[in-house]
C-alpha positions, 0 to 999 in steps of 0.5 A, a space after each residue: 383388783 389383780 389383773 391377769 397377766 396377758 399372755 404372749 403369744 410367739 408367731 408361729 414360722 412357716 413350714 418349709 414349704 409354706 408360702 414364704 420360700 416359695 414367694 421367690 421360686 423354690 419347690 420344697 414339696 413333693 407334689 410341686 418337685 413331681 408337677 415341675 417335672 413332668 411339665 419340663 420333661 413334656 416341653 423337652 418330649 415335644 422339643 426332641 419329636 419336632 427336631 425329629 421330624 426335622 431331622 427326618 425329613 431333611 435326611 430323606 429329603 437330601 436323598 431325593 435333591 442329589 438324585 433329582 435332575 430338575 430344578 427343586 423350586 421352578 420344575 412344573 413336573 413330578 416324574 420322580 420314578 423316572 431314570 433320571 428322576 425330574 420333579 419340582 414344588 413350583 405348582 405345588 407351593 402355588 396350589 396350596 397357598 392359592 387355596 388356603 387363602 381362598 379358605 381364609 377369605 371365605 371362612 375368617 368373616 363367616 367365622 367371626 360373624 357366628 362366633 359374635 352372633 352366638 355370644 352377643 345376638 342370640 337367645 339362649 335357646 339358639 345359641 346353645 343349639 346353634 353352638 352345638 352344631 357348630 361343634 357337630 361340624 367340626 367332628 366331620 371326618 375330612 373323606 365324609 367332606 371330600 364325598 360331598 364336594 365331590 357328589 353335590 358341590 362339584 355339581 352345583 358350582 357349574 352356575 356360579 362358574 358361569 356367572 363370575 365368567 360372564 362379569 370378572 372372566 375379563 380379568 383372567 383369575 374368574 374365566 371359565 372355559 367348560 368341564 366339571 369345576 374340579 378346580 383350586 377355587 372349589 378346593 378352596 371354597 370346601 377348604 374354607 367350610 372344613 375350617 369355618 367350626 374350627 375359627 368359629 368355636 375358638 372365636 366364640 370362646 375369647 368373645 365370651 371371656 371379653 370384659 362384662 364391666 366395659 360392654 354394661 359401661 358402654 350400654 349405659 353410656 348409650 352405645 349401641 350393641 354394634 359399637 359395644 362390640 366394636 369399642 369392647 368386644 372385638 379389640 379384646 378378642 383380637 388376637 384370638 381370632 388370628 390365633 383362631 385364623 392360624 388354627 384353620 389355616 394348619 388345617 387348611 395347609 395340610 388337608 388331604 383325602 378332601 382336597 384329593 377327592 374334588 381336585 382335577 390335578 395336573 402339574 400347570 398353573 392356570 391364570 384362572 382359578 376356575 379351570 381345573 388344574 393344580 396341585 396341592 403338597 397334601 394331595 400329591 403326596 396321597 394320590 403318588 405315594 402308592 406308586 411311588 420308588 425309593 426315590 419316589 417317596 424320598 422326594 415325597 418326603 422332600 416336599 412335606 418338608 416344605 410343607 413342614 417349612 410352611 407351617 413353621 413360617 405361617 406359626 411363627 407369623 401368627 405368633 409375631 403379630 399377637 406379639 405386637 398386640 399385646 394390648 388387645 390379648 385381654 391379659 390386662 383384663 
């Protein structure tokens, strides 16, 4: 009986752009030449806009400091349309920094809390409403939110006021003298509720891609939901919430329309946090650049570089601590 001969068969090579000469890095194809292009040259676009904004800003603003006769950094004064001009960021540093912290306090545990409540606690029914409020909130135009601190938040502080006077005004930062609470703490407090959707929609989203297999092992162990989010959900969605946290700190940073609509200004830093007064880098630069001269707005300019500054600093912070955490980014997951 004859047996056929098996027929060879010759392995077929890879075309040029198939996965072998790209396992090391090349770009054979059209379309990935075209890709890579287009993602490099918008890194380089994003690179050149901030280095001309900085340009910018230090050209204008050395301007402003060759003309100005007080002290740039201690001068509790802006009269830059003087002859000579006399101004300083000394309030203006204190205010924005003392109110965006207070936005943080308030907002980050809140945040965190409807983010965990959305993505662990809550029906589906709740949460999917729920999560879209949150969203709707987030879409709130900033003067929509200056009206209503200015008409119902401003009046129904009074109480509060009073009440953090009579148990901590012994200790300074909480005494009320009287007048209408236009005041950092109220511009904190509205900072924090503008920033609450914006920590809360970024928080809930890492919640939810945490490690399903670890949170069932938990339960099935016997955990409790409150340790499954303690052991599993929270170390995984660490560095979300501070990137989460930085995202509403820029907002709280450089808000200005709500900030110029609550706040009582002045160029005084009070000990308290309750009696009007202060100042923000966002709100000066609103309320005075109608007004303001050529060595007016130069000095305008001279303090959004400082803001500029802020933000860069505040940034690059967030981005040195998810650094050193790399073990709770989820990317091992």
């Amino acid at each position: 009986m004859d047996i056929a001969p098996t027929a060879s068969v010759t392995p077929t090579k890879s075309p040029p752009g198939g996965p072998e000469n790209n396992q090391g890095g090349s770009v054979n194809r059209p379309g990935d030449r075209i890709f890579l292009g287009l993602s490099r040259g918008s890194g380089i676009i994003l690179l050149v806009v901030m280095a001309a904004i900085a340009v910018f800003l230090t050209w204008r603003a050395v301007i402003a400091l060759a003309e100005n006769e007080g002290n740039f950094l201690t001068t509790f004064e802006w009269n830059a349309n003087a002859d000579p001009p006399v101004f300083g960021i000394a309030v203006l540093a204190y205010g924005t920094i003392v109110t965006s912290i207070i936005a943080m306090v308030l907002a980050v545990p809140v945040a965190v809390g409807i983010a965990l409540f959305i993505s662990h606690y809550a029906p589906r029914r709740l949460a999917t409403p729920l999560a879209y409020v949150v969203d709707l909130l987030a879409a709130v135009p900033s003067i929509v939110y200056g009206l209503w601190g200015a008409l119902f938040l401003v009046p129904h502080l009074t109480g509060l006021y009073e009440w953090l006077d009579d148990y901590l005004g012994w200790t300074g930062v909480f005494a009320y003298d009287s007048g209408a609470p236009r005041s950092l703490f109220t511009v904190g407090i509205l900072l924090a509720i503008m920033i609450l959707p914006i920590v809360t929609n970024v928080s809930r989203e890492v919640f939810k891609q945490s490690p399903k297999m670890q949170e069932e092992a938990a339960l099935a162990l016997g955990a409790t939901r409150w340790e499954v989010i303690k052991m599993a959900v929270l170390p995984f969605g660490r560095s979300g919430v501070i990137s989460a946290s930085m995202l509403g700190l820029g907002r709280a940073l450089g808000e200005t329309m709500a900030v110029a609509t609550v706040l009582s200004p002045n160029f005084l830093i009070n000990a308290s946090l309750l009696n009007h007064g202060g100042g923000t880098f966002a709100q000066n630069i609103a309320v005075a650049f109608k007004e303001a001269g050529d060595i007016g707005r130069d000095a305008l300019v001279a303090s959004g570089l400082v803001l500029f500054l802020i933000t860069l600093l505040v940034n690059g912070a967030a981005r040195l601590i998810i650094a050193r955490r790399k073990e709770y980014s989820g990317a091992n997951a």
